[in-house]
LUMZA-608744 format. One record per residue (C-alpha): residue in one letter; z, y, x; residue number from 1. Coordinates in steps of 0.05 Angstrom, whole numbers, padded with zeros to 5 digits, always signed. Layout:
# residues N
<'A' <Z Y X> NUM>
...
This chain:
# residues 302
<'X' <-00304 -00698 -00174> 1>
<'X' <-00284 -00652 -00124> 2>
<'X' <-00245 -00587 -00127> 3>
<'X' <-00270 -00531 -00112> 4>
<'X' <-00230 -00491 -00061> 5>
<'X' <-00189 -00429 -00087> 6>
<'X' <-00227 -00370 -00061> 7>
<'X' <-00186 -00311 -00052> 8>
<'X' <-00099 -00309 -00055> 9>
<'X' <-00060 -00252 -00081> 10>
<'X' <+00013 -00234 -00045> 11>
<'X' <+00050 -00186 -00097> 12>
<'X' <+00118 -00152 -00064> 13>
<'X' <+00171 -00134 -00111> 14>
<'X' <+00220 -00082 -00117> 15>
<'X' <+00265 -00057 -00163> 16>
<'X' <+00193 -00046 -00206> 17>
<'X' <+00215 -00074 -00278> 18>
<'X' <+00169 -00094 -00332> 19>
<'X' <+00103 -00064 -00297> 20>
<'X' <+00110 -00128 -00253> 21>
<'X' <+00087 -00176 -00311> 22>
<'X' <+00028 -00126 -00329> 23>
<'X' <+00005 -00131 -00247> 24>
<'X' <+00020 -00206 -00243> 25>
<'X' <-00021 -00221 -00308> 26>
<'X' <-00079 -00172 -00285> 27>
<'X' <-00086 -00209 -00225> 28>
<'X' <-00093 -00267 -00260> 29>
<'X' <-00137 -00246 -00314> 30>
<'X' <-00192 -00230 -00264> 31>
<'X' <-00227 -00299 -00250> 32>
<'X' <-00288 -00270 -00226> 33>
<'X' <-00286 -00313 -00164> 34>
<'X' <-00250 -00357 -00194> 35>
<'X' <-00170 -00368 -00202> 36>
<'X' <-00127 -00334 -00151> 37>
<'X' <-00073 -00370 -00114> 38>
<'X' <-00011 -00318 -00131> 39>
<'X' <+00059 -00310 -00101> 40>
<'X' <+00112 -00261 -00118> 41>
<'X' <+00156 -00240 -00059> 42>
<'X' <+00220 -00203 -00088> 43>
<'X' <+00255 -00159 -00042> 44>
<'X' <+00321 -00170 -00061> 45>
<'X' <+00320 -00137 -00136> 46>
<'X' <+00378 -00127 -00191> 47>
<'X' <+00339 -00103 -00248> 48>
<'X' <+00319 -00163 -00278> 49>
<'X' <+00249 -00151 -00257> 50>
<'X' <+00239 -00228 -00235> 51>
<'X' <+00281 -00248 -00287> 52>
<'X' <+00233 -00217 -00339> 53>
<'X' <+00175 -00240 -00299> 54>
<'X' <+00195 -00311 -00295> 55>
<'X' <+00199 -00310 -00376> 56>
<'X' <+00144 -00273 -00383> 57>
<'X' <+00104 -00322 -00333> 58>
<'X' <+00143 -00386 -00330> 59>
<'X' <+00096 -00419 -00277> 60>
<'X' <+00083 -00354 -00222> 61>
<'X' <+00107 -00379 -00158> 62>
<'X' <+00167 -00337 -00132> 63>
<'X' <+00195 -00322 -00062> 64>
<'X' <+00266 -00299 -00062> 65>
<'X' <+00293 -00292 +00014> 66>
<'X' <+00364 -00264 -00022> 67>
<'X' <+00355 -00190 +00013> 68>
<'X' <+00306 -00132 +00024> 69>
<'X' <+00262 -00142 +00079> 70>
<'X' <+00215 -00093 +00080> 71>
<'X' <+00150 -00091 +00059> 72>
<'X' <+00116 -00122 +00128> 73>
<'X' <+00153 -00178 +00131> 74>
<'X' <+00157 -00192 +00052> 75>
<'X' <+00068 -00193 +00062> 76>
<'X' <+00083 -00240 +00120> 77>
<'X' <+00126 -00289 +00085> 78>
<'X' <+00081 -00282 +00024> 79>
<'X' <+00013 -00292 +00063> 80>
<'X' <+00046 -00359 +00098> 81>
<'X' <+00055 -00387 +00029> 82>
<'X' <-00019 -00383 +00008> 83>
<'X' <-00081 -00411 +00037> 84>
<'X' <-00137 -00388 +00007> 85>
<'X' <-00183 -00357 +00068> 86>
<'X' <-00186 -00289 +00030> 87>
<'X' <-00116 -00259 +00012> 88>
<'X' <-00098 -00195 -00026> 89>
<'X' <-00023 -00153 -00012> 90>
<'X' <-00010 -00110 -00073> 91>
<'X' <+00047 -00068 -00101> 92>
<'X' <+00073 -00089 -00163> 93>
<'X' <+00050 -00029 -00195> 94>
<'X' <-00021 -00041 -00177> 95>
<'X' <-00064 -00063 -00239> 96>
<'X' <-00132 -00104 -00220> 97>
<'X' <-00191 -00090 -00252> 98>
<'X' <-00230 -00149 -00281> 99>
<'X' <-00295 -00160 -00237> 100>
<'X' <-00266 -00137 -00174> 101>
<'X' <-00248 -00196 -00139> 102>
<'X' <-00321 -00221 -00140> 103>
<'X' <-00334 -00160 -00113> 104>
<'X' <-00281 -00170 -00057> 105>
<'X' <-00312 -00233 -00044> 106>
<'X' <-00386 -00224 -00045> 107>
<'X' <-00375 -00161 +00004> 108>
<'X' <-00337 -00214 +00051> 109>
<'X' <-00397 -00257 +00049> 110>
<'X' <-00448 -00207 +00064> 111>
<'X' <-00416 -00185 +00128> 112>
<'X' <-00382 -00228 +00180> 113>
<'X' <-00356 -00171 +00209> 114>
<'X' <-00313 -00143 +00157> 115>
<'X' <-00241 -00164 +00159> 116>
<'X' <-00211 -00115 +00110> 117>
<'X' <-00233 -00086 +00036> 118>
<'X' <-00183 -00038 -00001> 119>
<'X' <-00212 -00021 -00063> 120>
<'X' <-00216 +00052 -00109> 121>
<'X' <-00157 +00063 -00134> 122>
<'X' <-00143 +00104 -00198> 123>
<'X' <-00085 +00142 -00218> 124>
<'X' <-00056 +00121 -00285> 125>
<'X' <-00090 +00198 -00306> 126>
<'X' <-00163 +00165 -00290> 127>
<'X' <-00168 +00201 -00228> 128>
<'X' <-00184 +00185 -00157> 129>
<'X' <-00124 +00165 -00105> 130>
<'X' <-00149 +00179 -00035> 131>
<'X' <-00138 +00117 -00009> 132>
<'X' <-00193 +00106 +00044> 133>
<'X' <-00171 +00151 +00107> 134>
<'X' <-00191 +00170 +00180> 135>
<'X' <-00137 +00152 +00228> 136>
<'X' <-00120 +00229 +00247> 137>
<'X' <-00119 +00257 +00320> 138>
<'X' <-00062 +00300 +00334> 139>
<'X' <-00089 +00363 +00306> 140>
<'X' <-00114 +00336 +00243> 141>
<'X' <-00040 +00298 +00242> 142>
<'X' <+00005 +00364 +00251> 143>
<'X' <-00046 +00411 +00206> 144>
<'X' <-00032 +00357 +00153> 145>
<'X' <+00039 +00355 +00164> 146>
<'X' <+00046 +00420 +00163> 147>
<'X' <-00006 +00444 +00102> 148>
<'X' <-00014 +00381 +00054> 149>
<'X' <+00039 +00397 +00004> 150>
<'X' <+00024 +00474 +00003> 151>
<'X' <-00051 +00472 +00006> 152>
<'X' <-00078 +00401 -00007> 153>
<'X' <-00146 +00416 +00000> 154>
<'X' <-00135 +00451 +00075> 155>
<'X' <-00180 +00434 +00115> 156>
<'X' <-00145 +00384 +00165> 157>
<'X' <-00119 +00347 +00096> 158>
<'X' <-00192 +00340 +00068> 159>
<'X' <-00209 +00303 +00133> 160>
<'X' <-00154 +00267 +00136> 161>
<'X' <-00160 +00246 +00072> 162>
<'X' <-00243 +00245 +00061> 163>
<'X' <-00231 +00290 +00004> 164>
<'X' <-00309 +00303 +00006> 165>
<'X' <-00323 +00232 +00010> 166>
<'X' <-00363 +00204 -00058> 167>
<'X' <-00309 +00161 -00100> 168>
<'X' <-00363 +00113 -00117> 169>
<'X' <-00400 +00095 -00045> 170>
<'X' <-00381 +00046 -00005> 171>
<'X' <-00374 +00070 +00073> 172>
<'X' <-00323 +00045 +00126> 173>
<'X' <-00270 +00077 +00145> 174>
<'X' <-00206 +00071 +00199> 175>
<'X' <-00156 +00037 +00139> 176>
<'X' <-00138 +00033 +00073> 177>
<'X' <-00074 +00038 +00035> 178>
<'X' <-00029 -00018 +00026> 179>
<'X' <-00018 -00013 -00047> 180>
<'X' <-00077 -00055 -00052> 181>
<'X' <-00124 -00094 +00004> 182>
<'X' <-00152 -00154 +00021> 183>
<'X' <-00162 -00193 +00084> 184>
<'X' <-00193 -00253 +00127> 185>
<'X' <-00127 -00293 +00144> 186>
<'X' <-00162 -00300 +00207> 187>
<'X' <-00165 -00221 +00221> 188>
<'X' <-00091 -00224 +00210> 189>
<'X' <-00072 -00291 +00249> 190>
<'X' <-00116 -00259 +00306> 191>
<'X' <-00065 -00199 +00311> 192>
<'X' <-00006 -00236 +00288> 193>
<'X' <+00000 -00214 +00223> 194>
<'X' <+00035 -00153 +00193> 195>
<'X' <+00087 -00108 +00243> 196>
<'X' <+00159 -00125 +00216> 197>
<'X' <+00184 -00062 +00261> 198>
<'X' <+00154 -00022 +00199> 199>
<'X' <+00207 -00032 +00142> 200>
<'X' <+00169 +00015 +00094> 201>
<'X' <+00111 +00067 +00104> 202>
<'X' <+00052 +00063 +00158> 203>
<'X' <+00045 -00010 +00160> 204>
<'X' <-00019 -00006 +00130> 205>
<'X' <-00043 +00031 +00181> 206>
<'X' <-00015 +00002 +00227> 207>
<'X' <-00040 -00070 +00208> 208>
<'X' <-00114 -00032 +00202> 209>
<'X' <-00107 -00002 +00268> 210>
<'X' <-00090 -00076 +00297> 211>
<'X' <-00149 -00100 +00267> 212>
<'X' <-00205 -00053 +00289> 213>
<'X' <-00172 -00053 +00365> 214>
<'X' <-00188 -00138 +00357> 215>
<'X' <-00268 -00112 +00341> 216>
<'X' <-00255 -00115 +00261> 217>
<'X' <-00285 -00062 +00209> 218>
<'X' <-00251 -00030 +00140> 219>
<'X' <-00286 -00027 +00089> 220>
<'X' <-00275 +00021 +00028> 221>
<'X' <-00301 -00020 -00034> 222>
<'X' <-00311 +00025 -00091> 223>
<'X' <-00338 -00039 -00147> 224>
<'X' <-00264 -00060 -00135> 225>
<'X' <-00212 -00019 -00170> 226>
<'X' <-00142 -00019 -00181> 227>
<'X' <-00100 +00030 -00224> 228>
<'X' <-00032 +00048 -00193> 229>
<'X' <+00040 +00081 -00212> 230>
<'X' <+00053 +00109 -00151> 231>
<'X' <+00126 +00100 -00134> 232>
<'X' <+00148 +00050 -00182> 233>
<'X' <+00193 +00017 -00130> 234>
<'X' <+00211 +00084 -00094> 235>
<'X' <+00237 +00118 -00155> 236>
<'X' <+00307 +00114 -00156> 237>
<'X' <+00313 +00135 -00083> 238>
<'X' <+00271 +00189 -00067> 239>
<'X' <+00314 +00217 -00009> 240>
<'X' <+00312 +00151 +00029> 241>
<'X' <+00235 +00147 +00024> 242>
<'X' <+00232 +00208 +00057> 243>
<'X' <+00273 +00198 +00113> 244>
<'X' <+00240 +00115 +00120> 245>
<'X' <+00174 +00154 +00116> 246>
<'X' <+00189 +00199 +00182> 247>
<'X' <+00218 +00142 +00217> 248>
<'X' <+00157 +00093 +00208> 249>
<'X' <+00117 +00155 +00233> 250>
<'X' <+00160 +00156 +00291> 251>
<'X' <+00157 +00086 +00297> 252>
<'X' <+00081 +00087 +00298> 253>
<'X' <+00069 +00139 +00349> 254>
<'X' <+00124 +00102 +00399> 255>
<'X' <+00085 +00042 +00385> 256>
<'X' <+00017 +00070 +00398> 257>
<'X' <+00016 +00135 +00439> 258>
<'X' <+00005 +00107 +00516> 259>
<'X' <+00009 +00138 +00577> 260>
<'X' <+00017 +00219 +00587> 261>
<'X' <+00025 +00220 +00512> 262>
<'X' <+00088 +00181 +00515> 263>
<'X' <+00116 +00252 +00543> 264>
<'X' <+00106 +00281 +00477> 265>
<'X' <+00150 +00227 +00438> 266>
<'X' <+00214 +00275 +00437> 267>
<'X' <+00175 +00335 +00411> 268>
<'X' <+00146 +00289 +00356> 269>
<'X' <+00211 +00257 +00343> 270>
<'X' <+00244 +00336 +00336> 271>
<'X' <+00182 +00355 +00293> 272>
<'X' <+00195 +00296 +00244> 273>
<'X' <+00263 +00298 +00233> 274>
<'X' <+00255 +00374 +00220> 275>
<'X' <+00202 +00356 +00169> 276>
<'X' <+00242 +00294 +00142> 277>
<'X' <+00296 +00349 +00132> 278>
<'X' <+00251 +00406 +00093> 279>
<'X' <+00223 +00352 +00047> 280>
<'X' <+00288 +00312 +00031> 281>
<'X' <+00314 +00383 +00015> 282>
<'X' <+00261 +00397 -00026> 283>
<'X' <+00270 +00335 -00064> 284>
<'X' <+00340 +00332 -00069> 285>
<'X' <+00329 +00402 -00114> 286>
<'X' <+00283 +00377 -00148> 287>
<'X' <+00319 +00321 -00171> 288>
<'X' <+00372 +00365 -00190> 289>
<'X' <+00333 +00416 -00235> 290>
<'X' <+00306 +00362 -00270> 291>
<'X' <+00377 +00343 -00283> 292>
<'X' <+00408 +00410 -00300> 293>
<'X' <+00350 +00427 -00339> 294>
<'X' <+00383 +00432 -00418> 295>
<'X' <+00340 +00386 -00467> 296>
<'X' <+00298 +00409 -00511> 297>
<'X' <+00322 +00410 -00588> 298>
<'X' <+00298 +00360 -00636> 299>
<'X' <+00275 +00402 -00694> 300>
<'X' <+00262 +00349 -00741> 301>
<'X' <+00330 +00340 -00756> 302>
């Protein structure tokens, strides 16, 4: 008898994300829709037992522990190079997979030769829609965003950005997808060398994406795969530092990819983002501590 060969793998990269890791790792693994998924675990260096838990939880998960952080790119590189299933999924380890949705992964693979990435819908914990399928902004759309997302989220620059007026349930292409959860061809990513390591956190997603469709490749936004997310499991107890990582891997990404005349605009961008990087880590910093300070409520029931 022969074996049928695994489908589709699934590369999980672990922080710091405690118990929610089992819940992802068996959700993964609960979907056999396409059959069973080749899984690895790449931990990032973690102390809170997360692993530890995991490992009892799920005595035979596979588990990659290189002994420090190193970043999410190069954690999904390491990861990927332990699988070989043709198909492979990155995912947070707050990212729960719906059952069905790997078939659907796969059967949209199989219809169209040309599609080399599939992120799926995701849903917020709340039920509602994450905009997770995005244009690649100009520098307009980039700086009105920027500027107006956190005050007006539904400005107009943020709307494109984000396809806010896109329908949640239509599939459509799009310029990338977020790396909380997507799905390649390993030969999409062997063709561009995999995953930029530069990027230690934020913008490798698009990044990777943006790799991809320069090589010829299409995105696809696949809406009869879903995934429900906690957003900032991993992020949590550093706020701050996110912040500041975020602004540098925007940074980062503009050196990498602005050519040309635009390359005389890199120390305007780079003042830009560290004044932004400043106005939000100050933001965040007070609201940490109000939420702090704030006196707790009474218990009234004695």
């Amino acid at each position: 008898m022969v074996d049928t060969p695994i489908a589709w793998a699934a590369v999980v990269i672990n922080y710091e994300s405690g118990r929610v890791l089992i819940d992802a790792v068996r959700a993964l693994r609960a979907d056999v829709s396409a059959g069973p998924v080749e899984l690895v675990v790449v931990d990032n260096g973690s102390t809170d037992g997360s692993i530890d838990a995991l490992r009892a939880a799920v005595p035979d998960v596979t588990v990659l522990q290189p002994g420090a952080n190193l970043g999410y790119a190069r954690a999904a590189n390491l990861g990927i190079a332990a699988t070989s299933a043709s198909i492979v999924g990155v995912f947070n380890p707050d990212a729960f997979l719906t059952p069905g949705s790997a078939r659907a992964v796969i059967d949209a693979f199989a219809a169209d030769s040309d599609l080399e990435v599939i992120g799926p819908r995701i849903d917020n914990p709340d039920g509602s829609v994450y905009p997770s399928a995005r244009i690649a902004p100009g520098l307009v759309v980039a700086t009105g965003h920027a500027l107006l997302g956190s005050l007006f989220p539904r400005n107009r620059f943020t709307t494109a950005y984000r396809q806010l007026d896109a329908e949640a349930g239509v599939a459509r292409d799009v310029d990338w997808v977020s790396g909380a959860a997507l799905w390649f061809r390993r030969e999409a990513l062997d063709r561009v060398g995999g995953w930029d390591e530069r990027y230690f956190m934020f913008l490798e997603d698009i990044d990777v994406c943006r790799e991809i469709r320069e090589h010829q490749g299409r995105i696809r936004f696949e809406p009869d795969a879903r995934v429900t997310h906690v957003v900032g499991t991993s992020r949590a107890g550093a706020p701050v530092r996110s912040v500041v990582r975020h602004h540098r891997s925007a940074y980062r990404y503009l050196d990498k990819w602005w050519a040309g005349p635009r390359r005389l605009g890199l120390p305007v961008a780079a003042v830009f983002l560290t004044g932004r990087a400043a106005v939000v880590a100050l933001s965040t910093r007070r609201t940490e501590r109000a939420g702090t300070e704030r006196p707790k409520s009474s218990d009234a029931s004695g």
